[in-house]
C-alpha positions in Angstrom: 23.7 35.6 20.1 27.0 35.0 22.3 29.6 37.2 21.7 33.0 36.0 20.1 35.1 35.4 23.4 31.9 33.8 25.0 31.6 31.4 22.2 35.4 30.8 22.6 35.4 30.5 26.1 37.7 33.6 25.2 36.3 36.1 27.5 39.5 38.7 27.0 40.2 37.6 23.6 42.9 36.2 23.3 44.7 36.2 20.4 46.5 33.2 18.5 49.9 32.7 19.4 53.0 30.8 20.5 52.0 30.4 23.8 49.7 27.0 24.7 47.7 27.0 27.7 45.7 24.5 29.8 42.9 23.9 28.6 43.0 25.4 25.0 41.8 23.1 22.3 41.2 23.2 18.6 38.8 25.6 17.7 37.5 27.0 14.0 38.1 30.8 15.1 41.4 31.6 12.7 42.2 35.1 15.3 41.3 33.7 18.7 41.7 31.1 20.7 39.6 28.4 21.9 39.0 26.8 25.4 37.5 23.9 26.8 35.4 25.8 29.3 35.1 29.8 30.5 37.2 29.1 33.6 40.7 27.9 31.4 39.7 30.9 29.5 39.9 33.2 32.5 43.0 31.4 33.9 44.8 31.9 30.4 44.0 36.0 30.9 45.6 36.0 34.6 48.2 34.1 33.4 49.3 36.5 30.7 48.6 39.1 33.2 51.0 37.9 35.4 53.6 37.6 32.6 52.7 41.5 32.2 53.7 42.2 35.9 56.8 40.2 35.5 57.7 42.7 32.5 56.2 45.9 34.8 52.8 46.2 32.7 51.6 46.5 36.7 48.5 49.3 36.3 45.3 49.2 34.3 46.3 51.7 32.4 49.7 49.6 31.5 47.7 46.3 30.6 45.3 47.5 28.9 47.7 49.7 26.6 49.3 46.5 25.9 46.5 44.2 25.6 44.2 46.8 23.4 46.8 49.1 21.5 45.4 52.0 20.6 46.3 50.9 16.3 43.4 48.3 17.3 41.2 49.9 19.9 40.0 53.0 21.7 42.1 52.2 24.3 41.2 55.0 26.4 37.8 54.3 26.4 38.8 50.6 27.4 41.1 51.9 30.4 38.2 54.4 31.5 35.4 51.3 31.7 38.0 49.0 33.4 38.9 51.7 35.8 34.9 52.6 36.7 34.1 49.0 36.7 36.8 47.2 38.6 36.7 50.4 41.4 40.9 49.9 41.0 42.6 53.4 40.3 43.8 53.5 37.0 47.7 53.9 37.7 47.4 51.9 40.7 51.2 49.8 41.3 50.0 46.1 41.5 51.8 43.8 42.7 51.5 39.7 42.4 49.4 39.5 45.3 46.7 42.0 44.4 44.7 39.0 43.2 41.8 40.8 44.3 42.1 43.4 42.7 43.1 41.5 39.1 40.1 39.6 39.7 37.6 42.7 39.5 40.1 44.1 36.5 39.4 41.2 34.7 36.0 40.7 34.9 35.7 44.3 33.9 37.9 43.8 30.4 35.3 40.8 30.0 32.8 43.3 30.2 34.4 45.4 27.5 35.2 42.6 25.5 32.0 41.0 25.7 29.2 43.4 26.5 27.6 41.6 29.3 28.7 41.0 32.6 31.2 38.0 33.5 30.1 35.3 35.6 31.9 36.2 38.9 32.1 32.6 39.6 34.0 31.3 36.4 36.5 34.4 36.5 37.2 33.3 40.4 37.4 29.5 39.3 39.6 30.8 36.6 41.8 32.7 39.4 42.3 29.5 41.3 43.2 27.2 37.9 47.2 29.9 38.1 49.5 30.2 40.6 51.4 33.3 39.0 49.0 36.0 41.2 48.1 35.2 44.8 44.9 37.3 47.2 47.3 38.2 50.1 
């Protein structure tokens, strides 16, 4: 059975709120949102994450504190796996054209979120749906 964000097209789990992004749509899940397909998904994640660099959330260990509080989540657990699976130093300074490197950081929170590896391909089509990161 597909996990909760794969269903969604969710993969990071994003949760309800004011914001409305392209390609959301309607769906029945009353905490998360719903996309039309997995890459609108991943664009709505680099999206936020660029609105996180814009505030200074700008190292894994920043985002993820944010996006997984640790009132909801193990968060250092979450940090740990996003470090060891992205290969991107923890408290590493990113800037908005470490694209690269969000790219492999999100993939890895997909991981977390979902328990099975992201399609490279949709979190790179994702990539290429924002303009807020660049790959310098």
């Amino acid at each position: 059975m597909k996990s909760r964000g794969l269903r969604n097209n969710n993969p990071l789990n994003i949760r309800h709120n004011a914001d409305n992004f392209k390609g959301e749509i309607k769906g029945r899940d009353k905490s998360f949102k719903t996309f039309s397909s997995m890459p609108y998904g991943y664009r709505a994640a680099f999206v936020t994450l660029g609105t996180y660099l814009s505030r200074g959330w700008n190292t894994i260990e920043k985002i993820i504190t944010k996006w997984a509080p640790p009132t909801e989540n193990n968060t250092e657990s979450y940090i740990a796996h996003v470090e060891r699976w992205s290969g991107v130093p923890r408290n590493k300074e990113l800037t908005a054209r470490d694209g690269s490197d969000y790219i492999l950081i999100v993939a890895a929170m997909s991981f977390v979120e979902n328990g099975q590896n992201a399609d490279i391909s949709a979190v790179q089509a994702g990539f290429k749906l924002q303009t807020k990161i660049k790959i310098q």
